[in-house]
N, C-alpha and C positions, 0 to 999 in steps of 0.2 A: 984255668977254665974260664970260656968266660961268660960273665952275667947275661940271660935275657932280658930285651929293652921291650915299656909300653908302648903299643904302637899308637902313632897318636891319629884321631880320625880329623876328615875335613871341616866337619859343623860342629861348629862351638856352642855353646847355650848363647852364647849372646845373639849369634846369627840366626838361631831358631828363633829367638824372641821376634825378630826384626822381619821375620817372613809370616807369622802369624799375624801382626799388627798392621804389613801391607795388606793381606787376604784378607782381613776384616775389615779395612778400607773401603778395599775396593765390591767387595760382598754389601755393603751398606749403601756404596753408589748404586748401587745394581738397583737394588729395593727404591731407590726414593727416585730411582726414573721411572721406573715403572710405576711405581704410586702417583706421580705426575702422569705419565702418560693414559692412565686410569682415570684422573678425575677429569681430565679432558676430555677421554672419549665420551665418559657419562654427560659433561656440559652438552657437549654437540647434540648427544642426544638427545637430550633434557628440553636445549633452545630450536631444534627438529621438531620435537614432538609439538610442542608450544606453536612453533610457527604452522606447522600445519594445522592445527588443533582451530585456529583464526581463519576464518574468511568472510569473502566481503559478497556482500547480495543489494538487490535495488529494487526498493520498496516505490511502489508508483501507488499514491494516495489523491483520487481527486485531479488528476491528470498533472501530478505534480513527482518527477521522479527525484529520488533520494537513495545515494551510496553508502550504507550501512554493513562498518568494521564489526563482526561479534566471533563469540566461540561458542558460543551456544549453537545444538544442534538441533534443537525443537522450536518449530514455526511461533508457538504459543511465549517460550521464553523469551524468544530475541523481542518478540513486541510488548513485551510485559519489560524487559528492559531499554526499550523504546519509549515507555510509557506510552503507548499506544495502546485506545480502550475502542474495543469494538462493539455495534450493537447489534441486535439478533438479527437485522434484518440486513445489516450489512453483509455484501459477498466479496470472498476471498478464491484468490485463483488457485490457491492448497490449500488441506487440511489444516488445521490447529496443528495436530500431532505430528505432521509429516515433519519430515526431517530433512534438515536446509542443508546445502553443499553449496560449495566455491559458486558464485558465479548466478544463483538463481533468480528468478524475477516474480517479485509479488507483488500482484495488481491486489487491491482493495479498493470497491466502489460500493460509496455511502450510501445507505436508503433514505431518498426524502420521503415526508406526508404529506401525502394528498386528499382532498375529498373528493369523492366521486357517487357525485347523482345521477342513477340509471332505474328503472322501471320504478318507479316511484320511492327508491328509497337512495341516500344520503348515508357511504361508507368510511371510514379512515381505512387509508392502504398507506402500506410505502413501496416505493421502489426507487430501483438503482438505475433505471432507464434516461438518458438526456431527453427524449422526447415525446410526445403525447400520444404520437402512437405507440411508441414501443410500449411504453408504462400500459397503455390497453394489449397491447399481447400479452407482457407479462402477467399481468392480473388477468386474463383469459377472457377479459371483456368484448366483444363482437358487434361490429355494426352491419347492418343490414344497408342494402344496396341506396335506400330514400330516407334512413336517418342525418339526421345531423349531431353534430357533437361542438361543442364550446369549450375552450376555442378550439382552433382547426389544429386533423392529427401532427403539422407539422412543426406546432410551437412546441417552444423549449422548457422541459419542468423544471419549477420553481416552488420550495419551499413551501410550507401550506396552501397550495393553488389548488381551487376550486376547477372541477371536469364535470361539467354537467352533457347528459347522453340524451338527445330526445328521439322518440322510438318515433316514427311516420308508421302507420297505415294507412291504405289509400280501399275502397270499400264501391264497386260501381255494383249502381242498382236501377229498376225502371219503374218512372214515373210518365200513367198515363194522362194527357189533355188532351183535351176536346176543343175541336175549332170550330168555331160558330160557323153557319154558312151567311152570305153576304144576299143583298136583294137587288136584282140588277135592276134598272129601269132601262128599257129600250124604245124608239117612236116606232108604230106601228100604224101605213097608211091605210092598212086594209080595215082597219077597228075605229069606229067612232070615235070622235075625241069627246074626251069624259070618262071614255068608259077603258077598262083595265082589262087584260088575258093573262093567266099565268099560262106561260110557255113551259116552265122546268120547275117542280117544285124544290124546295130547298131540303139537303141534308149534312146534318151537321159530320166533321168527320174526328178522325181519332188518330193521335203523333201517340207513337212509344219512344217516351226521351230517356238516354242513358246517361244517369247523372252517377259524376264521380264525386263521393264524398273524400275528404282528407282529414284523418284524424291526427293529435299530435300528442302521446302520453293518453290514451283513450278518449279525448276531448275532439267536438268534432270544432274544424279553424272555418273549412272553407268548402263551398261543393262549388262545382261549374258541369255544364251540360259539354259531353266531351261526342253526342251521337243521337240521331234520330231516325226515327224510321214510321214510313205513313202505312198504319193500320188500315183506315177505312180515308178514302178520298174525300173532300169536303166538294160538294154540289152546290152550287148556287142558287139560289131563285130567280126566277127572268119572270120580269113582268111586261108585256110588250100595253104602252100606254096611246093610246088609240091619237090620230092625227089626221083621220079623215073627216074633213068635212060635210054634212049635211046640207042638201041646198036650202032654198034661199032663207029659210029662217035662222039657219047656221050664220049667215051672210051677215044678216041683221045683227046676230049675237055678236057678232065678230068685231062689224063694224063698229056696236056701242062701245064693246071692250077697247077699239083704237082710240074711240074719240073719249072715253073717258083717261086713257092713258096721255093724251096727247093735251086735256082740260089739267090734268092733275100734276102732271108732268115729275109726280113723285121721285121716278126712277129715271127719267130722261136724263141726267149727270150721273146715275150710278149706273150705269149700261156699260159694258165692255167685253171685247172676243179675245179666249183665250183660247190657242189650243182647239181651233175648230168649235169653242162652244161660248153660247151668249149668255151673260147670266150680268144679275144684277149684283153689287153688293153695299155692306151696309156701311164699312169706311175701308180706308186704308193706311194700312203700317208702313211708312220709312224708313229706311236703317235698320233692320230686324237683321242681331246677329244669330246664326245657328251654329248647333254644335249637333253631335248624335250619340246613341248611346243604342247596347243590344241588351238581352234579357241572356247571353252568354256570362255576364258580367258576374262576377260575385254577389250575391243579395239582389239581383235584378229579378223579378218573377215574369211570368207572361202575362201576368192580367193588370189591366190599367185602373187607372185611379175612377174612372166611369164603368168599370164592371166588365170591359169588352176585352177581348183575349188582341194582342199587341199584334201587329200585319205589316211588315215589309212593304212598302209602297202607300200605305194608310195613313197610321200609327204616327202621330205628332203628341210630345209633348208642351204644353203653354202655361201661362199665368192667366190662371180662368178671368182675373180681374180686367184683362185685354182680350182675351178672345174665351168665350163660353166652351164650356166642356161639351161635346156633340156637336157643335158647328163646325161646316165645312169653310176650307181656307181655299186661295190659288197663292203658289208661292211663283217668285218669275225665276224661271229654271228648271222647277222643281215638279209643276204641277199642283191638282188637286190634294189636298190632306186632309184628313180630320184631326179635329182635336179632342183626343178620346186620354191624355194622360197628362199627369202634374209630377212635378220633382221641385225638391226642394233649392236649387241654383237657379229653378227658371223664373224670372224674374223680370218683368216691363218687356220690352220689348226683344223676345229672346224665345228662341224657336229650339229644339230638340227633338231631332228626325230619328226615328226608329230604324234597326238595321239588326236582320236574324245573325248575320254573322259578324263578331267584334272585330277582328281584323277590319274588315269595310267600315267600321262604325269607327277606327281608330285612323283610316286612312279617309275618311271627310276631312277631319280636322273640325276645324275652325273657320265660316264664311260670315264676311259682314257686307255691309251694304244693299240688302235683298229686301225689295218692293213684296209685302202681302195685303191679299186683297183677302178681310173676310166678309162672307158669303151670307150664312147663314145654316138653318141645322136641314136642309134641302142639298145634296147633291145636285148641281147644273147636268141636264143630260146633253147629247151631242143635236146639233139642229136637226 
């Protein structure tokens, strides 16, 4: 009979051992790639998040710009990490809190101080303004159309600078004068000579002048007469001074009066025609320079230094010590004057012609070389 045989199998112990110990090879590579490829992805991430986490913003301080790397995202920390200190009156183009991205722009502009003098009082302000006017918008300060301001709106601020405001008011009001009336004398052949007619009696009349006052800070600077207007018309008086002769005893008077003139011969060198009229006078000025001046003038009034109110065509100022206050002049060119006023520039031989409007008192000028004959305190009448 015969025996049955073990069958024998393909895998041995030895070859099982040798297939476990590949499998857990290769089962261990598996793990430590993947654990590699893990701590990869996390770096990536890791250096992702980080680099976006950083951006860059430009700080403009004082018109001076500046590129500024941070990762802070609040306006307040990047400039606290800047060391950048701001003051309350300083302005920022964002919030403190706001929250900064890639790429933003933040202006800061410094507040200076100022003092500013307006309606009588003297403030500290600040602002952020480059110029004199803006810093007056800002601060809400206003000028009016006839103020002025120191200095002008278009200087540049600076650092403790003084801005003084002066307020202008201008204030017109009416002031009445009266104008003397004048005494004509006229030859009248119909009337004895000696004897005198009043033709027109005399009335005085009445100007409503509109003076403009200027005040500066309520203080008054300066008025001038800007308008006038005639109330009551000024009348003359005429007095017709008689030139008829009486016969023959008139004859007699007459002829002693030549022959005594022609014996005395007082005035026979101081005789001369001027202007259709004969008159005597008492000497004569050389070289009298004139100049003119109006009562438009600032501090000019109308009434003269002899009491009599100031006459365009009259109205001379002198040095009483050359010619008397109330005597009458001839000047050559010019005419008959009086001399009814004084000023303190007139001085020796130096004449100053009255003129209601400044303009013409500024367009005389200045004349030299002018012959005056004075007269005496008697107006010459016409032959």
């Amino acid at each position: 009979m015969g025996g049955f045989q073990q069958e024998e199998t393909h895998d041995s112990p030895s070859s099982s051992m040798t297939y476990a110990l590949r499998w857990r090879h290769e089962y261990l590579s598996k793990i430590s790639l993947a654990a590699i490829i893990s701590i990869a992805i996390t770096l990536m991430i890791l250096l992702l998040v980080s680099f976006q986490a950083r951006k860059q913003v430009y700080l403009v301080v004082d018109g001076q710009v500046k590129a500024v790397e941070t990762s802070r995202t609040i306006l307040q920390e990047m400039l606290d990490e800047e060391a950048i200190v701001l003051k309350p009156e300083d302005q920022v183009s964002m919030p403190l809190n706001g929250s900064l991205v890639d790429g933003d722009k933040i202006v800061i502009s410094r507040a200076v101080k100022i003092q500013v003098t307006a309606d009588g009082r003297t403030k500290t302000r600040f602002t952020t303004k480059s110029t004199v006017n803006g810093a007056m918008n800002e601060l809400g300060l206003s000028l009016e159309s006839d103020d002025k301001i120191f200095p002008s709106l278009t200087s540049s601020v600076t650092d403790n600078m003084n801005i003084k405001i002066v307020r202008i008011n201008k204030q017109t009001v009416q002031r009445t004068e009266k104008v003397p009336f004048r005494t004509i004398k006229t030859a009248d052949a119909t009337v004895l000579k000696g004897n005198i007619k009043v033709v027109q009696k005399g009335q005085t009349g009445t100007i409503i002048q509109n003076i403009e006052k200027i005040y500066q800070d309520g203080k008054l600077v300066s008025m001038r007469m800007i308008g006038k207007e005639v109330q009551a018309k000024t009348q003359h008086k005429v007095i017709a001074v008689g030139t008829k002769v009486e016969a023959p005893k008139a004859v007699v008077a007459q002829a002693k009066v030549n022959s005594k003139s022609s014996i005395t011969k007082v005035s026979s060198n101081n005789q001369v025609s001027k202007a259709g009229v004969d008159f005597t006078y008492k000497k004569v000025l050389n070289n009298v320079s004139m100049t003119a001046y109006s009562s438009q003038e600032p501090g000019i009034g109308t009434r003269t230094a002899s009491g009599t109110r100031v006459t365009e065509g009259r109205t001379i100022a002198v040095d009483p010590n050359v010619i008397p206050l109330g005597w009458w002049v001839y000047i050559e060119g010019m005419g008959f004057r009086r001399a009814e006023d004084t000023g303190g520039a007139i001085n020796g031989n130096k004449i100053d012609m009255y003129f209601d409007s400044l303009q013409n008192a500024r367009n005389f000028g200045r004349k030299s070389g002018r012959t005056v004959y004075v007269i005496g305190p008697v107006k010459p009448e016409l032959n």
